[in-house]
VEXDREN-2710 file (C-alpha; in Angstrom, 1 decimal):
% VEXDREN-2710
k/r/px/py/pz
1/UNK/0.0/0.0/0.0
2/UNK/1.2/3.1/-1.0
3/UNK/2.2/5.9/1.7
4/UNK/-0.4/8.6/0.3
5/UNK/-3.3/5.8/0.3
6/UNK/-2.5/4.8/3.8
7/UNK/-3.1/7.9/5.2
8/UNK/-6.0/8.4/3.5
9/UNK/-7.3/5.5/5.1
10/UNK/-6.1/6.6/8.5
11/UNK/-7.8/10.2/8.0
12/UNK/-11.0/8.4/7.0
13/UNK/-11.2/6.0/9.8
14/UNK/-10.2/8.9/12.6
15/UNK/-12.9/10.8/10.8
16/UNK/-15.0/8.3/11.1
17/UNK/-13.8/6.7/14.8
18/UNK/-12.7/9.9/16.5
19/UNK/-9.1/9.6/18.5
20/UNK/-7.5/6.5/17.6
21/UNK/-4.0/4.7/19.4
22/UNK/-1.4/3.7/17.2
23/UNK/-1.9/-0.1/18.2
24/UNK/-5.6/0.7/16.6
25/UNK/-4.1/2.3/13.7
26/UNK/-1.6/-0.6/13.2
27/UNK/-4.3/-3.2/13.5
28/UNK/-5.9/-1.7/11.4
29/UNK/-3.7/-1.1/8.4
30/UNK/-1.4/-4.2/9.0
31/UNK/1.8/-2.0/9.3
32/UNK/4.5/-1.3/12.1
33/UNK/4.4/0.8/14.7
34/UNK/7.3/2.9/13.5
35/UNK/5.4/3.7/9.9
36/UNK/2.0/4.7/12.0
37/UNK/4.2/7.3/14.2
38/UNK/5.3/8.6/10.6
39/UNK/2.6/8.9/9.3
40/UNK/1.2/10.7/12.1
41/UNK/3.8/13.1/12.7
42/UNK/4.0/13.8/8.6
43/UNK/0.1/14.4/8.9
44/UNK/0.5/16.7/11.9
45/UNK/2.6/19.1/10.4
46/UNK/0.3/19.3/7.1
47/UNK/-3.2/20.0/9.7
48/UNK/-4.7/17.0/8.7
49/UNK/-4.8/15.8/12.3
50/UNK/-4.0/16.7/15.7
51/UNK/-1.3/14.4/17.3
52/UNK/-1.5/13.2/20.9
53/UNK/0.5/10.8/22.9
54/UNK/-0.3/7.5/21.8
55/UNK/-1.9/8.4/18.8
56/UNK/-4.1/11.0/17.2
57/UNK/-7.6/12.3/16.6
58/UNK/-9.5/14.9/14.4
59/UNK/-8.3/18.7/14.2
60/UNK/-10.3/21.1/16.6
61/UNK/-13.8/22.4/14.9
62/UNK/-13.2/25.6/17.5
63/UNK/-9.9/26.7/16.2
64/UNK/-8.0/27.3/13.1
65/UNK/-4.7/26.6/12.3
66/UNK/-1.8/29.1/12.2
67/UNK/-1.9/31.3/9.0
68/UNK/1.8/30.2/8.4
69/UNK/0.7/27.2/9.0
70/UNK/-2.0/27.4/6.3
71/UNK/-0.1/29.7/4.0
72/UNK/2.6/26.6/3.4
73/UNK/-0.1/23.5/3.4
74/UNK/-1.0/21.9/0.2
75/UNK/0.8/24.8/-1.7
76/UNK/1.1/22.9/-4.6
77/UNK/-2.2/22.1/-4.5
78/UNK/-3.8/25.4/-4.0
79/UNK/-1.5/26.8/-6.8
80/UNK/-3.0/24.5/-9.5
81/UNK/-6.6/25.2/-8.1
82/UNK/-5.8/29.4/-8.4
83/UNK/-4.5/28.6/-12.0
84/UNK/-7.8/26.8/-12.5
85/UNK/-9.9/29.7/-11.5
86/UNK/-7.9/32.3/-12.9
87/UNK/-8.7/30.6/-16.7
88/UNK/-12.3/30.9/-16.1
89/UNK/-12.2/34.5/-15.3
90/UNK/-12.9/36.9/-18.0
91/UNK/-10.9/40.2/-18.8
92/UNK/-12.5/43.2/-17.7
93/UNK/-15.0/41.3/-14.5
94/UNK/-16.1/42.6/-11.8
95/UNK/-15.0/40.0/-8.4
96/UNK/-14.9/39.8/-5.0
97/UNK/-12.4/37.7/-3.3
98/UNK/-12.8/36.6/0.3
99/UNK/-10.3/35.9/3.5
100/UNK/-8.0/32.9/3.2
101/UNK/-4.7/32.1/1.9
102/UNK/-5.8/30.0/-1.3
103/UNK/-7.9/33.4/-2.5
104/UNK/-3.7/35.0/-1.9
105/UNK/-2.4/32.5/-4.5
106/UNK/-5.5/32.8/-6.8
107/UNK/-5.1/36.6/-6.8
108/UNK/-1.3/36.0/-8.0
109/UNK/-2.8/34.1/-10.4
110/UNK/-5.5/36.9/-11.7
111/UNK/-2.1/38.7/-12.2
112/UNK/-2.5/37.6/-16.0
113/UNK/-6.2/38.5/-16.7
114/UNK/-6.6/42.7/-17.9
115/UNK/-8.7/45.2/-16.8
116/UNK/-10.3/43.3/-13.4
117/UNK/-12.4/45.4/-10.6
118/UNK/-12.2/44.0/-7.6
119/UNK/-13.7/44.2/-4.2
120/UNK/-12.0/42.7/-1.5
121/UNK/-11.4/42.3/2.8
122/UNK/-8.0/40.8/1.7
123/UNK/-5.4/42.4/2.3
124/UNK/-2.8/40.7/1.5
125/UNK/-5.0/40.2/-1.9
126/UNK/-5.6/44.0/-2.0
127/UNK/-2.0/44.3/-2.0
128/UNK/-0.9/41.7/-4.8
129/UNK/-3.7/43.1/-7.1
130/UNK/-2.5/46.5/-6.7
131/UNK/0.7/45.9/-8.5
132/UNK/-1.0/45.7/-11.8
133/UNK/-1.6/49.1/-13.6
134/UNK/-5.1/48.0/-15.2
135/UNK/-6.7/46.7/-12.3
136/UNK/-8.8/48.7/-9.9
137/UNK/-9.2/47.2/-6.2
138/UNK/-11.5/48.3/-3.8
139/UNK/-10.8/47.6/-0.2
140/UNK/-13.4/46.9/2.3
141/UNK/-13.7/48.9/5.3
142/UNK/-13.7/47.2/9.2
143/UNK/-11.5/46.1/11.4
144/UNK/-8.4/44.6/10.4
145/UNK/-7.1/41.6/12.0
146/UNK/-3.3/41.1/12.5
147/UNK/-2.7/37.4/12.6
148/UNK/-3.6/37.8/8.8
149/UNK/-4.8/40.7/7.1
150/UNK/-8.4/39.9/7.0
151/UNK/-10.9/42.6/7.3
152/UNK/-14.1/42.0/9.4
153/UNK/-16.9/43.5/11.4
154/UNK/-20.4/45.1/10.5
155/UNK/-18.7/47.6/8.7
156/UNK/-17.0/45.3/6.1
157/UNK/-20.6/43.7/5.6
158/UNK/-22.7/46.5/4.8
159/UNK/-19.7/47.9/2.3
160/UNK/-19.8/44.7/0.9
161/UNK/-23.8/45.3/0.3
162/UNK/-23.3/48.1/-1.6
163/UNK/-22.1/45.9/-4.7
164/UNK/-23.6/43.7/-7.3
165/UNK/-20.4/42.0/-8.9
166/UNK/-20.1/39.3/-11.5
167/UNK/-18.0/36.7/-10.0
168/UNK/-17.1/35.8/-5.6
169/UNK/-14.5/33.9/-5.6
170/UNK/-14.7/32.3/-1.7
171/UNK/-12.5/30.1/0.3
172/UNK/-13.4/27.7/3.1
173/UNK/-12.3/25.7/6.1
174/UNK/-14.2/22.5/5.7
175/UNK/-17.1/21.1/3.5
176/UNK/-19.7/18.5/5.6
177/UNK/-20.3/15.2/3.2
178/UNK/-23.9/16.9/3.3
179/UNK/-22.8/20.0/1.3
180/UNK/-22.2/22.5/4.4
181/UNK/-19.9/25.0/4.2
182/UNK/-17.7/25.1/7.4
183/UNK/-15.7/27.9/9.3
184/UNK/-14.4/29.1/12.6
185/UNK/-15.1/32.8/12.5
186/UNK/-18.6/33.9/12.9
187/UNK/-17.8/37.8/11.4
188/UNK/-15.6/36.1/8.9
189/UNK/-18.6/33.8/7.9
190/UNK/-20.8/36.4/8.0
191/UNK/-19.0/38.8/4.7
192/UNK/-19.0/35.9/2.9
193/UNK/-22.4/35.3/3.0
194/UNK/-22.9/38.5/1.8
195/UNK/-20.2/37.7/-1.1
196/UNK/-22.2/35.0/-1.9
197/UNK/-25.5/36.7/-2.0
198/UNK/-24.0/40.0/-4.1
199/UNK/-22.5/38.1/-6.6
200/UNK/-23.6/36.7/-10.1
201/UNK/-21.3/33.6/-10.0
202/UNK/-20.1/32.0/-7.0
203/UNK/-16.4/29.9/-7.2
204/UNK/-15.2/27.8/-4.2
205/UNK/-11.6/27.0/-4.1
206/UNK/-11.0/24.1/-1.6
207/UNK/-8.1/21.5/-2.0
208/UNK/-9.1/18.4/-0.8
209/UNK/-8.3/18.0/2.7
210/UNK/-11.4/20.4/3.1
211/UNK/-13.4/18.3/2.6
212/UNK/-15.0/16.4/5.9
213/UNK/-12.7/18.8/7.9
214/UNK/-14.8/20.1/10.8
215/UNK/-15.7/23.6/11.7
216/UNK/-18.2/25.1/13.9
217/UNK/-19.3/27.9/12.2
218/UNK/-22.4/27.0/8.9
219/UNK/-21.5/29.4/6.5
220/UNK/-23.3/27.7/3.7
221/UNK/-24.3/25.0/1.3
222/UNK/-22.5/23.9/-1.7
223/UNK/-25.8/24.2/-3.6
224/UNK/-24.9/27.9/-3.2
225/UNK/-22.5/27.9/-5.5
226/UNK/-22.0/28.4/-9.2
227/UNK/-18.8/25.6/-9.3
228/UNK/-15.9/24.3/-7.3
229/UNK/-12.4/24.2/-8.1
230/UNK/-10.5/21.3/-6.4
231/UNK/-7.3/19.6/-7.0
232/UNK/-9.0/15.8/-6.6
233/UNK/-12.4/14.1/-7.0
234/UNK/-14.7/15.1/-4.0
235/UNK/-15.8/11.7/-2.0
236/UNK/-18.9/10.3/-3.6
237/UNK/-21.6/11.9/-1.7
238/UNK/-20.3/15.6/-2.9
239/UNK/-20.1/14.3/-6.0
240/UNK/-23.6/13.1/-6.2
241/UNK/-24.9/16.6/-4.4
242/UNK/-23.0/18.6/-7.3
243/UNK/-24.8/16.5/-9.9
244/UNK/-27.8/17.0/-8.4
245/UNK/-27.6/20.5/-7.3
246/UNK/-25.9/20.9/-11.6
247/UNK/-23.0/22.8/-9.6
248/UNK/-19.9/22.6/-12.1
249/UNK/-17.1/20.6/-10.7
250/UNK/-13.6/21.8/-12.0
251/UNK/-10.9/19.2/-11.3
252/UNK/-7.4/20.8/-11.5
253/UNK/-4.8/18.4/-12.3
END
């Protein structure tokens, strides 16, 4: 079994079990001790579990992980799904792009459209868009929160009403198998829904460790949205929703 399948299968059974030991995980998977730890340890350090003594168990649906953290996870990943994107917007659109350091690499990506306005409580994004001479970016007002750029409050939401744009591009934490959308911060969650609902076109970027990822906070339903832009096939019952639901599914590969 290869090393990439195997912990597949041990993320799928601690989603499924909860916290698991390592002689569970081993009994499991028919491997050694020593492999389990690795795996563990190599899984930790990318967020797709939390790592205790003895073994581990699913990350926290009350607290994010560091943005350095989630600025370096899945970067190749997230860079394929921005290029993805990028392709499928027009020169000359109107967009807004949400919080979250995916919408950073897809806005380095937009770098090669022409003529883009966008709105945005980003400001890292704000601040890569503003190096092209063509592009006009509009920053949301609110309060601006250190840990990464991120604009929020009641302030951001009501500037975000002012607008009727053609394309949101939105990023999330975690996507339920039943098509919820999944975050940790309530005023974060709370712009995007209005993203969503000022927007002709709604794009989700999510690589695919979002998906059964928990978070507390319902932003949404996939239904919501226009398409999503992932880096692998969703698991079956996301698949069958975004058939059912006709939300275009954009595979980046």
């Amino acid at each position: 079994m290869s090393q990439t399948l195997r912990q597949a299968k041990i993320l799928e059974q601690i989603k499924l079990k909860g916290y698991q030991t390592i002689d569970e995980l081993v009994e499991f998977l028919g491997v050694t001790p020593q492999t389990i730890r690795r795996d563990l340890n190599q899984m930790a350090d990318r967020g797709d579990l939390e790592r205790h003594h003895g073994g581990a168990g699913p990350v926290s649906s009350t607290q994010n992980a560091e943005y350095q953290t989630r600025k370096h996870d899945h970067a190749e990943e997230k860079q394929r799904i921005a290029a993805c994107i990028a392709s499928h917007i027009p020169d000359h659109s109107s967009l807004f792009i949400n919080i979250g350091t995916t919408n950073e690499i897809i806005a380095q990506a937009l770098l090669e459209r022409s003529g883009l306005k966008v709105v945005t409580n980003n400001l890292m994004v704000a601040s890569i868009l503003a190096s092209k001479p063509d592009f006009t970016v509009i920053i949301a007002g609110g309060e601006v929160r250190n840990r990464d750029g991120g604009i929020v409050g009641e302030a951001t939401r009501d500037f975000v009403n002012q607008f009727k744009l053609d394309y949101g591009i939105i990023g999330i934490s975690g996507i339920d198998e039943d098509g919820s959308l999944l975050d940790f911060d309530y005023q974060e969650v709370r712009i995007a829904q209005a993203i969503i609902s000022n927007s002709r076109y709604v794009y989700l970027a999510a690589d695919y460790s979002k998906f059964g990822r928990n978070a507390m906070v319902r932003l949404g339903n996939l239904d919501q949205c226009t398409a999503l832009f992932t880096d692998q096939k969703p698991p079956e019952k996301i698949v069958e929703l975004l058939k059912r639901e006709k939300i275009n599914l954009h595979i980046a590969s």
